[in-house]
N, C-alpha and C positions, 0 to 999 in steps of 0.2 A: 563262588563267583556267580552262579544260579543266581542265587538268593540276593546277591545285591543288586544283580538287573535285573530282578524282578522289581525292587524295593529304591530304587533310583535309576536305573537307567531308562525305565518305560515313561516313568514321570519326566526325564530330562528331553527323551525322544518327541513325547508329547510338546513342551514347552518349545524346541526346536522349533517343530512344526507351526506350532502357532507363532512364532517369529518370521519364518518364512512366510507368512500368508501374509503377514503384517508389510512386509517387504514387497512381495508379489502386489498388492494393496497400493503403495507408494510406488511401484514402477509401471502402473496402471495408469494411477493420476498426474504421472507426469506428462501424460501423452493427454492429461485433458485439455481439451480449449477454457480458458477464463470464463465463456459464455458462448452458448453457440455460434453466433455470428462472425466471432474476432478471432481471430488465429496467436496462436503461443507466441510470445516474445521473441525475437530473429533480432541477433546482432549484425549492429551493420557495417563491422569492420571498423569502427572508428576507437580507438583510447588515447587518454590523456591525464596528467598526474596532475593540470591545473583545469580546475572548469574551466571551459568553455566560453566564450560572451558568443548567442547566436543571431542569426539573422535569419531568419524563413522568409525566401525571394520569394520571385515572381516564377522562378524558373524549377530553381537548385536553393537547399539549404545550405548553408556557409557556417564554421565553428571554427572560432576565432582563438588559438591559444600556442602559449611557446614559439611564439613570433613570427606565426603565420596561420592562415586561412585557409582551410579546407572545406569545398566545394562538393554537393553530390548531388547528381540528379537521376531521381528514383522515376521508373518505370511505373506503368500500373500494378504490377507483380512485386511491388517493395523492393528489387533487388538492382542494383544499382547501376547505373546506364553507363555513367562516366563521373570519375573524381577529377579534379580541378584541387592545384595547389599556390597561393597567391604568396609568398617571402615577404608580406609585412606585418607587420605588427599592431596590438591593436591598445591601448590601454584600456588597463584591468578595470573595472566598474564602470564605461560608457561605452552604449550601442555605438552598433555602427552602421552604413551603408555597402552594399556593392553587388554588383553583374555580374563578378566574376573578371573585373580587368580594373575597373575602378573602386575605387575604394576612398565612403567617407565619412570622418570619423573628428573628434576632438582629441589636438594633443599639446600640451605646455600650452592649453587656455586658450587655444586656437581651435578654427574649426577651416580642416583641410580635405582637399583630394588629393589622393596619387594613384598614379597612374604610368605603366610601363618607369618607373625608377622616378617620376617627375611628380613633383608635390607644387601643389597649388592654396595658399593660401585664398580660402574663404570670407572666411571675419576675422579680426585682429581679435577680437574678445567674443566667448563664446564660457559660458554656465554648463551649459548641458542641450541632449539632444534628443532625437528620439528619430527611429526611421521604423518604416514598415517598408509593403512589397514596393511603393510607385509615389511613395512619400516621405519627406522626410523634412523636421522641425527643428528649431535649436531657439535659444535666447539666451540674453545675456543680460541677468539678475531679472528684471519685471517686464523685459523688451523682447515679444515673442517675434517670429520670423517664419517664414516659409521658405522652402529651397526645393528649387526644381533639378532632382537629379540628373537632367540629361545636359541640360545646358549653365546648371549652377548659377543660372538669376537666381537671385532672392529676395523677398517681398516683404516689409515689416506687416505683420498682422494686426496684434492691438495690444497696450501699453497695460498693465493691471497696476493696482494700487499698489501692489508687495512682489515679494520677489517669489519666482514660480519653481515649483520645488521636479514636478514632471510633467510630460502630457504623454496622454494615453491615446493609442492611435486608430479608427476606426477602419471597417475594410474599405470603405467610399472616401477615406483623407477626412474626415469627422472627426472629432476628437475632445478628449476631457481634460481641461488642463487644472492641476493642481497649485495650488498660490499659496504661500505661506498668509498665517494672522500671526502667529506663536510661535516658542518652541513648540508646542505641547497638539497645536491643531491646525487644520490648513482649509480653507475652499474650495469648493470643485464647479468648475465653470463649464458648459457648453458651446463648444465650436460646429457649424456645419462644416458640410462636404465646399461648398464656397467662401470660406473662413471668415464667415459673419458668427460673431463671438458674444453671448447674450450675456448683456453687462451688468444683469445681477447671477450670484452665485446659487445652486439649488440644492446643496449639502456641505456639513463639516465633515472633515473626518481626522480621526485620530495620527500625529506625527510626534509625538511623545518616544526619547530609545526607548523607553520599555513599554509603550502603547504606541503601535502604531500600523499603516496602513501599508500594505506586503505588498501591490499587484493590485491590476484591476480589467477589467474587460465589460465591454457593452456593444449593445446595439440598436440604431434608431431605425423602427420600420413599421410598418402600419401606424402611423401618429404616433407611437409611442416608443419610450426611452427605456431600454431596463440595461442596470444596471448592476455588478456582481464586484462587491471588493472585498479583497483578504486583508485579515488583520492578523498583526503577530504581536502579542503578548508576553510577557517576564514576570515573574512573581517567584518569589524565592527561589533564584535558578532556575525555576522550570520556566520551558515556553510554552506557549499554549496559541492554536490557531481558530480560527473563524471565519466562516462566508457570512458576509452583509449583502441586500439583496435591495435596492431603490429603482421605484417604476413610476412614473408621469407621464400623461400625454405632451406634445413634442411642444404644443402651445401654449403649454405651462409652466414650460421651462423656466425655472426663475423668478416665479412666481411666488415663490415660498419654500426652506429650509426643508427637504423631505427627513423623514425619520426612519433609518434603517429596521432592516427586518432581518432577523438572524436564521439563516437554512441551516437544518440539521437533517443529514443523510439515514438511509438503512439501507444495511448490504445484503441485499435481495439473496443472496445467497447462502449468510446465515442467519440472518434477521435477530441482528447484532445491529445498535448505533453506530456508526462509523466516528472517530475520535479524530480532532483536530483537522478539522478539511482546509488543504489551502490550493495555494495555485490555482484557480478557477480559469475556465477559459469557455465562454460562451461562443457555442458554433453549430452548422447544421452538420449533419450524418445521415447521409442519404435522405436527404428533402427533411428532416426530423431535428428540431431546436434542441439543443441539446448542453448538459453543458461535462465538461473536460475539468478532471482533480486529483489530487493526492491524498489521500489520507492511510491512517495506519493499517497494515495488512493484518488479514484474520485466520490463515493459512497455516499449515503445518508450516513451522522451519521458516517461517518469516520475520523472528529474532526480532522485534520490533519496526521491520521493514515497514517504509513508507511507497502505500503500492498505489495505480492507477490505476482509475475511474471513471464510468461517464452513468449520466443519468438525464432520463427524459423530462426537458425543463416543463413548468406549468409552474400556476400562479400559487399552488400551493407551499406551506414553508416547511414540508416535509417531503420531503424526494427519496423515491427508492433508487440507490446503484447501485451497479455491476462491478467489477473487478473486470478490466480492459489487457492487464499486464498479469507477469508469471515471475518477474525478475523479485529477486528477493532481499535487495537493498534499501538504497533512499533515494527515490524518484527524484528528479530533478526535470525543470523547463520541460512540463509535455508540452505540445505543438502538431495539428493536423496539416498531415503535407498535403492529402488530397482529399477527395470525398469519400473515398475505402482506407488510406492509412493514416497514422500517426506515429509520433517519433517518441521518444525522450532519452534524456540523461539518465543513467544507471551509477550509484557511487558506493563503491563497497569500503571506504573506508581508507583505498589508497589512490585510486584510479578512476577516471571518468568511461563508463562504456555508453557509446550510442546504440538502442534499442526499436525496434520500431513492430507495429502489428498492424494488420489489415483485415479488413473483411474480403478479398478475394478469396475465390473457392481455392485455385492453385494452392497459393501462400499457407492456406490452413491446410491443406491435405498434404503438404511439405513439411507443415511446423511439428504436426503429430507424429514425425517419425522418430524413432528411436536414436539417440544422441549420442556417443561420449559424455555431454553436459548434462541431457537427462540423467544418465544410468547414474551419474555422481549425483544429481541431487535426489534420486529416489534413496541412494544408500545409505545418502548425508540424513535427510529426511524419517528413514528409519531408525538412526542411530538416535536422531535427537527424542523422539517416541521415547523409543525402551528407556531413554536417561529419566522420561519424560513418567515412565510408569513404574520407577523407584520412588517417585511421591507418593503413587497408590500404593505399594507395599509400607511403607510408614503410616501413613492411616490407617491401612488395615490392621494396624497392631493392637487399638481398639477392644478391635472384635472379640482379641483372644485374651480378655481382662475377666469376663466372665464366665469363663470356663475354667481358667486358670483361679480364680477367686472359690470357687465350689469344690476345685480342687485339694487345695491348700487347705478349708475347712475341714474335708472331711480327713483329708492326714494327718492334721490334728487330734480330731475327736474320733475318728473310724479308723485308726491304720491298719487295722486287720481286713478292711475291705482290699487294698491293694496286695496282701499275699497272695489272692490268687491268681493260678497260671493264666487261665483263659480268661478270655477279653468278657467284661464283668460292667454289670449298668452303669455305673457310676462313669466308663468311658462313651458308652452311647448316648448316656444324658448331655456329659460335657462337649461332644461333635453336635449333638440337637443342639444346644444352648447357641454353639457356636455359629451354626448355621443361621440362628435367626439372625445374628447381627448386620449382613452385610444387606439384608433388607430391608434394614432402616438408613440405610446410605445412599440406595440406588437410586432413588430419586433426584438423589442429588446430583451424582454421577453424572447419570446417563442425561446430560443437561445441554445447554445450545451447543455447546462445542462438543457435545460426542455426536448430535447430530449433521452437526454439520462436517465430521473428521472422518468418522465412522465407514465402514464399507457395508454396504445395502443386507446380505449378510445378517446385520446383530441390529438390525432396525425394523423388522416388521412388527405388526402389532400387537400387543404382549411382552417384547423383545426382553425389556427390562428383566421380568420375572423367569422364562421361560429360558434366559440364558445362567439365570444363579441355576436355576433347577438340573441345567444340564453339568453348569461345572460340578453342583452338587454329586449329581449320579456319575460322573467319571473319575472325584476326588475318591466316592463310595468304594469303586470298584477296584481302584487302585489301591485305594487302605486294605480291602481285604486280601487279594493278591499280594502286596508287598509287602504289609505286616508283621517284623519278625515278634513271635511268641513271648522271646527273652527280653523285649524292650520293655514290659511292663505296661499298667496304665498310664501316667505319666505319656512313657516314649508313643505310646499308640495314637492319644490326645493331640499332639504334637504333630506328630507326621503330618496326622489328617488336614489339620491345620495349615501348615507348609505346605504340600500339596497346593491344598484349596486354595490358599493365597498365591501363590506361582502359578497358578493356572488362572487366576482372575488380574495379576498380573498382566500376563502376558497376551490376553483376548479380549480380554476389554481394559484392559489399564492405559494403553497407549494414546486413549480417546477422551481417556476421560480429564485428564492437566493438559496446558498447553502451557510450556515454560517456556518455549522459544518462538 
C-alpha cells in the first residue's frame, strides 16, 4: 500500500493541487472588474422569453414584451428607484413611445396613442416609426412627418423620391433618414434639429437580405457629421458583421457620396483583433467621445459569447477596446442610461436578462463581492479549463514518439540491454530524449491566450522555460521515489512520462486551448 502512494498517490496529490490553484485562479477573477473604471455586470431584475422592443426615455427605461411595458428608473447607484407596469401591448418589430402613462406606437398600419385604456388614432396610415427621449417620426411610404409627443400635432416634413426604409434619431431631434433606390441599396439623407432636410443624399448603403445595414448612430458637432453604421452580412450560412465609419463637415453635407471607412478593434486586454463588431452606439463617458459595441468575447467560459465594449473614439480606423461587460451570453441593445451607467440585453439561449454596469465607486465595490453567481461561474469556468487541457494531453503524445521509437529499436536489435534489474542508460536517454520535446512546443503554447488566461504566477520572465525545468525536476523526483524496480525499462520510460505530462497538463495546460 506504501509503494503505491509512493508511485501514484503523491503524483495524484500533486495534480490535486494544481487543480485547486487553477480554481482558487478563477474564483479570483470572478471578483475582477472588466477594467478598472466599470463595475462587474449587476442584474437588474428584469427576464423575459421574448426580446424585448426598448425605449430609453427621458426619465425611465421601458421594455416592451408579453403584452406589457415595463418601466425602471435607475438612481445614480444603478439600483433601481421604482418599476412602473403599463398592460399594453406593443407590436413585435416597431418602436414605440411613452412617459410611462402614454404610449405611442404603430398597430394594424395605424399610428396610435393610448392612454389610461383610451386609444387615439393618429394617422389612418403609417409605414413605420421611430421615437427617441422628446421626439418621435413616422411616415407613410416616402411621406416623412414629425409628431410632437406631448400634444400629438403633427407636421409633414419633406416628401423623398422613394419610399424611406428608417430614420435614425439624434440626441438634438437631428436625424438620418434612410430611402429606398433597390432591393439591394438605399440613400442616406440629412435632417437638422429644425427639420430642414438636405435634398441631396451623402452616402449608399448596403439593404441587400444577405448584405445589408444592421443600426446606425451619429452625431453633428463642432461642423462636423460623423457617422458610425453596422452592417450584417451571409455568406454560406455564416454572418459576418462590420463598423462603417463616414465623416464630413456639416457644410458639405450633400455635397458628394462619402465612401465608407471600415473600423477594426483590439482588445486591449489581450491584444487579440476583436471579430465581428456590431451594435455601435456613439456617446460621451464622462466628458470622453466614446463609442459603445458588441463583439466576440475573449474570456475563459465565453462559449462564443458576444460581450460589451467601449473604446475611445479618434479619427483613427483602429481603435483599442475594453471589455465593459462580464456576462457570458449574446449581448443584445447596449444603451447608456446615464453618464456613469449603461444597460443591456443578456440572452442565454432561452431567456432575456437585463444587465447593467456603472462606473460609480459604490456599484464596483458592491459588484466585487462574492456571489452565489460568482462561485458557479468560477467553478463552471474551471471545469470548462481542465476539459480544455485534455487537448494538451493529446498533443503531448507527440512527445513520446521518440522515445518510444529508440525504444522499440533497441528491443529489437539489443534485447539483452533490457534484462537488467536496475534502471540502465538506455531509460535515462529515452526521459533526456523525451524531455527535449515539449521545448519545441512552448512557444507555441505559452501564446496570446496563455498570456492573457494565465495567473501572474507562470508569466514572469523566463516563465516559458523555467516552468518545463521545474515540472522537469518534480516529474525527476517523483520517478525516483515512486519507481517500482519490477516495472522494467519500458514501465520506468512511461511512468516518467505520464507523470510529466499530468503535471504539464494540469499547470499550464489549462491556458494554453481555449475551447470555450
Amino acid at each position: 500500500m506504501k509503494e503505491k502512494f509512493k508511485s501514484f498517490g503523491i503524483p495524484l496529490v500533486l495534480i490535486i493541487l494544481f487543480i485547486g490553484a487553477l480554481f482558487l485562479h478563477q474564483l479570483l477573477q470572478v471578483k475582477e472588474q472588466p477594467q478598472p473604471d466599470w463595475s462587474r455586470s449587476i442584474p437588474l431584475n428584469y427576464t423575459s422569453e421574448e426580446r424585448p422592443v426598448i425605449f430609453n426615455g427621458d426619465k425611465a427605461l421601458f421594455l416592451a414584451s408579453n403584452g406589457k411595458i415595463t418601466g425602471f428608473t435607475f438612481g445614480g447607484s444603478l439600483d433601481s428607484t421604482s418599476e412602473t407596469t403599463l398592460d399594453t401591448s406593443v407590436t413585435r418589430g416597431h418602436p414605440f413611445w411613452t412617459d410611462g402613462t402614454k404610449v405611442i406606437q404603430i398597430k394594424d398600419d395605424k399610428l396610435i396613442s393610448s392612454e389610461n385604456n383610451e386609444v387615439m388614432t393618429i394617422a389612418e396610415e403609417a409605414t413605420g416609426t421611430s421615437a427617441a427621449m422628446n421626439f418621435v417620426y413616422f411616415w407613410n411610404k416616402e411621406n416623412l412627418f414629425s409628431l410632437n409627443p406631448t400634444d400629438l400635432s403633427t407636421k409633414e416634413v419633406f416628401s423623398f423620391s422613394n419610399e424611406i426604409l428608417d430614420v435614425y434619431i439624434g440626441n438634438s431631434g437631428s436625424a438620418v433618414v434612410q430611402v429606398k433606390i433597390d432591393d439591394g441599396h438605399s440613400h442616406l439623407y440629412y435632417m437638422d434639429d429644425t427639420l430642414q432636410v438636405v435634398k441631396n443624399p451623402f452616402a449608399i448603403v448596403n439593404t441587400a437580405t444577405n448584405h445589408h445595414i444592421n443600426g446606425l448612430t451619429f452625431t453633428a458637432e463642432n461642423n462636423q457629421l460623423t457617422l458610425l453604421y453596422n452592417e450584417e452580412m451571409r455568406a454560406q450560412g455564416t454572418l459576418s458583421y462590420k463598423i462603417f465609419k463616414l465623416q464630413t463637415p456639416m457644410d458639405e453635407i450633400g455635397s458628394s457620396i462619402l465612401k465608407p471607412t471600415k473600423i477594426d478593434f483590439m482588445n486591449e486586454m489581450s491584444g487579440s483583433k476583436l471579430q465581428s463588431p456590431r451594435t455601435a452606439q456613439l456617446l460621451s463617458i464622462n466628458g470622453e467621445k466614446s463609442i459603445l459595441f458588441t463583439s466576440e468575447g475573449h474570456r475563459v467560459g465565453d462559449d462564443n459569447a458576444i460581450s460589451l465594449y467601449v473604446a475611445p473614439f479618434s479619427d483613427s480606423n483602429q481603435l483599442t477596446a475594453a471589455p465593459v461587460s462580464t456576462t457570458k451570453h449574446f449581448t443584445y441593445s447596449p444603451l447608456q442610461l446615464t453618464n456613469k451607467n449603461i444597460a443591456w440585453l443578456d440572452y442565454d439561449g432561452d431567456t432575456y436578462e437585463l444587465f447593467g454596469a456603472s462606473q460609480d465607486a459604490q456599484v464596483i465595490a458592491d459588484s466585487i463581492e462574492w456571489s452565489k453567481r460568482s462561485v458557479k461561474e468560477a467553478v463552471n469556468n474551471s471545469v470548462l479549463m481542465i476539459f480544455s487541457s485534455l487537448i494538451t494531453i493529446m498533443v503531448s503524445f507527440y512527445w513520446v514518439l521518440p522515445s518510444l521509437f529508440l525504444l522499440i529499436l533497441l528491443y529489437i536489435f539489443k534485447p539483452n540491454i533490457f534484462e537488467k534489474e536496475e534502471i540502465n542508460w538506455v531509460e535515462y536517454a529515452s526521459i533526456i530524449m523525451f524531455l527535449v520535446m515539449p521545448i519545441t512546443f512552448i512557444t507555441k503554447a505559452m501564446g496570446d491566450y496563455f498570456y492573457f488566461a494565465a495567473p501572474e504566477y507562470l508569466m514572469f520572465s523566463g516563465s516559458e522555460y523555467i516552468v518545463l525545468l521545474v515540472i522537469s525536476a518534480i516529474s525527476s523526483l517523483l520517478w525516483k521515489v515512486g519507481r517500482d524496480p519490477d516495472w522494467g525499462t519500458f514501465g520506468g520510460v512511461f511512468y516518467f512520462m505520464g507523470i510529466y505530462i499530468l503535471l504539464y497538463a494540469t499547470l499550464i495546460g489549462p491556458y494554453i486551448f481555449n475551447l470555450f
